[in-house]
C-alpha positions as CSV (number, residue, x, y, z in Angstrom):
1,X,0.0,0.0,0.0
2,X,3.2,2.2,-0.3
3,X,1.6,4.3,-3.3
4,X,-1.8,4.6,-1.8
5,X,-2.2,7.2,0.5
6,X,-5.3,8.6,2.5
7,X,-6.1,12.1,1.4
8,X,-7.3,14.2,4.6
9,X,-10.9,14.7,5.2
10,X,-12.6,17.9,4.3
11,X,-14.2,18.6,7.8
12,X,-12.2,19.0,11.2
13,X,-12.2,15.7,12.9
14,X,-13.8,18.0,15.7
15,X,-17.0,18.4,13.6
16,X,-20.0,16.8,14.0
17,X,-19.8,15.3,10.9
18,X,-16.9,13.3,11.7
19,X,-18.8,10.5,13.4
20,X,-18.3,7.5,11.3
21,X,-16.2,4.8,12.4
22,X,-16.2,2.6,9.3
23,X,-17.5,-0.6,11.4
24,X,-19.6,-2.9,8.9
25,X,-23.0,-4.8,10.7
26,X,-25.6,-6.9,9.9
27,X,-27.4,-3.6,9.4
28,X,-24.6,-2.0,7.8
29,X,-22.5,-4.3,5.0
30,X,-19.2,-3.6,3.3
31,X,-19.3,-3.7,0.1
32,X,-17.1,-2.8,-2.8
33,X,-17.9,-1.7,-6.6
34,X,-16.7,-4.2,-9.6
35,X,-14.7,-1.2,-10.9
36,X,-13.0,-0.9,-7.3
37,X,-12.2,-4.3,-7.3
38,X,-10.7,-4.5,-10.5
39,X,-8.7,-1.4,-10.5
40,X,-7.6,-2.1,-6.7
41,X,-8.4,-5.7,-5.7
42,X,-9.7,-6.9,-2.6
43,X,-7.1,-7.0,0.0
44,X,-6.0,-3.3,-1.5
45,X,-9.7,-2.2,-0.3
46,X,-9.1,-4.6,3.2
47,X,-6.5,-2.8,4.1
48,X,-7.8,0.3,3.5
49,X,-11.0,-0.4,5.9
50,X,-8.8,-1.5,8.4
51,X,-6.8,2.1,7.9
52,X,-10.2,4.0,8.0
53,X,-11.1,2.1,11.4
54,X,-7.9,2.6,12.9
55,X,-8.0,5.7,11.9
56,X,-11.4,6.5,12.6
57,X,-10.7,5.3,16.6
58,X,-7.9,6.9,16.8
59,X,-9.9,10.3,16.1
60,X,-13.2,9.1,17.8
61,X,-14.7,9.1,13.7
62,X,-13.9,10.3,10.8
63,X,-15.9,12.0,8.0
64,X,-18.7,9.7,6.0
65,X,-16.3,9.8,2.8
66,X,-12.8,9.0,2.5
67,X,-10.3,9.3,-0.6
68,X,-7.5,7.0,-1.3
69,X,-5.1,7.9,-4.0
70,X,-2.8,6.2,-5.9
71,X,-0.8,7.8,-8.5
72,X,-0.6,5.1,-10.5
73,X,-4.4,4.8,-11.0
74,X,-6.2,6.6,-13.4
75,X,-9.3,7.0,-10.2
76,X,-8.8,7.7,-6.6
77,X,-10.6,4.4,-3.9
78,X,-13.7,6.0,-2.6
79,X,-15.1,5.1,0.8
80,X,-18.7,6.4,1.6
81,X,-20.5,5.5,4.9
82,X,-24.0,6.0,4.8
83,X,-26.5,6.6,7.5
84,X,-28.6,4.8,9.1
85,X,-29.9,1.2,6.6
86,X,-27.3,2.0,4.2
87,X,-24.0,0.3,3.5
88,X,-20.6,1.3,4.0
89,X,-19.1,1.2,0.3
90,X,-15.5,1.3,-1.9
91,X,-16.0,2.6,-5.3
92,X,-14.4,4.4,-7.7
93,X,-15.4,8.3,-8.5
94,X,-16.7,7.2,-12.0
95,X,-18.8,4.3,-10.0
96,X,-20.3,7.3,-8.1
């Protein structure tokens, strides 16, 4: 994951809106795009939801979308949280 890097988040981590914690449930599945998974494969996008959680402890949550970039890709690894019923998703920008 050397050439992948996590772009910072657009809102403080002391907003509001950082209150995401990247944790998948019965009620809230990780899942990933085709497109991700093709461009990044699956234990790129693992590792990366491990980062987010990690990440997302270490600040008491994070902001509902994270940006991954690779210079090497033609797309930047998306990672949206939705509220409440939804899913916690990789996709690509194009995906989007």
């Amino acid at each position: 994951m050397s050439a992948l890097h996590l772009k910072p988040q657009e809102v403080p981590f002391d907003h509001l809106a950082s209150c995401n914690f990247f944790q998948p449930s019965p009620s809230k599945p990780f899942v990933a795009t085709p497109a991700a998974i093709a461009l990044y494969g699956e234990e790129t996008i693992i590792r990366c939801l491990r980062l987010l959680q990690d990440t997302a402890v270490e600040h008491r949550g994070i902001d509902y979308l994270q940006v991954f970039v690779d210079a090497s890709k033609p797309e930047s690894l998306w990672f949206i949280e939705d509220g409440e019923g939804g899913a916690i998703t990789a996709l690509l920008p194009s995906d989007y």
